[in-house]
C-alpha positions, 0 to 999 in steps of 0.5 A: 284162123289161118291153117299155118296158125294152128298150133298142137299143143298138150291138152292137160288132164288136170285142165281139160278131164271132163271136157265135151266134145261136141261131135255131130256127124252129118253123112248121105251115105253108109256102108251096108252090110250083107252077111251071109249065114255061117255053114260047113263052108264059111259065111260071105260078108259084103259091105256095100256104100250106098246112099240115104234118101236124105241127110242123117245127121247125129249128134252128141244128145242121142248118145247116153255116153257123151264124148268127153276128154279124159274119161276115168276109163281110158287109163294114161290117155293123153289128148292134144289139140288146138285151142282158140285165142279165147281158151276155147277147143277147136281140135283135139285128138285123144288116145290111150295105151291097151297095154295087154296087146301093145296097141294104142286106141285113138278114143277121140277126134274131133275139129270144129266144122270150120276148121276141116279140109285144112289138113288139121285131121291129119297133123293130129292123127300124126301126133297120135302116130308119133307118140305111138311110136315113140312108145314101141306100140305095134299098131294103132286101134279105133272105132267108127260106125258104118254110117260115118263114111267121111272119117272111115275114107280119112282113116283109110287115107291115113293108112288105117284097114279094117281090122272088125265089125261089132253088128250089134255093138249099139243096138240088136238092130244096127245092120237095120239102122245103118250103124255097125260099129267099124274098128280100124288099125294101122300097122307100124310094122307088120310082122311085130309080135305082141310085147 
């Protein structure tokens, strides 16, 4: 499939609640975190990329929550995405409004391995960024982890900062696992206040 041919279509939540997103993520790299202890002056935090001695690579089956559209507890999500000549998903992006601070959280993206580099990433991260937008939104939110190194260098292409860090989000060792979870934004206007 050719990149002109790929259509961003809704994806329904009547259609596709429930549907899994077979998310693998395979890096050399990490973000290393260096933190130093809190004092009468503060505390230093470092985060340094370094390399794996060898390919990591996660998948869907580590996970006890696996990713899937339209989870009860994204409230008013909407997804988006591509889908193939025989109904089947190649692309999707999925986020849903946090109404208390007038942001918007982008819960999922994902391309199928042979669809990346096609530039896809950054047509679905607009749509997000349109609908957005389009609903007085201030910023837009989302999560990654630290050993992820290829989406957080797409996410900071697209315009995202770090916004925070969870050191034991995942486990009480995530510093030791190289896999602290990371929370991005973007900022539609930075001087907007809370709605």
């Amino acid at each position: 499939m050719k990149k002109t041919d790929l259509e961003i279509i809704l994806l329904p939540k009547e259609q596709w609640k429930g549907t899994r997103i077979p998310l693998t993520t395979r890096t050399s790299t990490y973000y290393d975190f260096d933190i130093s202890p809190l004092d009468n002056d503060g505390c230093k935090i470092e985060l340094v990329k370094k390399s794996f001695d060898k390919e990591v690579v996660h998948t869907q089956e580590e996970n006890d929550f696996p990713d899937g559209l339209y989870q009860d507890y994204w409230e008013n999500a909407e997804a988006y995405g591509v889908v193939g000549d025989n109904g089947e998903l190649l692309a999707c992006i999925q986020f849903s409004p946090e109404e208390w601070s007038n942001r918007m959280m982008v819960t999922e993206l994902w391309i199928t391995e042979e669809l990346r580099g096609q530039g896809l990433g950054k047509r679905l991260m607009d749509k997000a960024k349109e609908v957005s937008a389009a609903q007085g939104r201030r910023a837009i939110i989302l999560e990654t982890q630290s050993c992820n190194t290829n989406a957080i260098g797409f996410y900071l292409h697209q315009g995202f900062e770090l916004i925070g860090f969870d050191t034991c989000c995942y486990t009480n060792n995530d510093i030791g696992r190289q896999e602290v979870r990371i929370n991005l934004g973007y900022f539609f206007h930075r001087d907007a206040t809370r709605k």
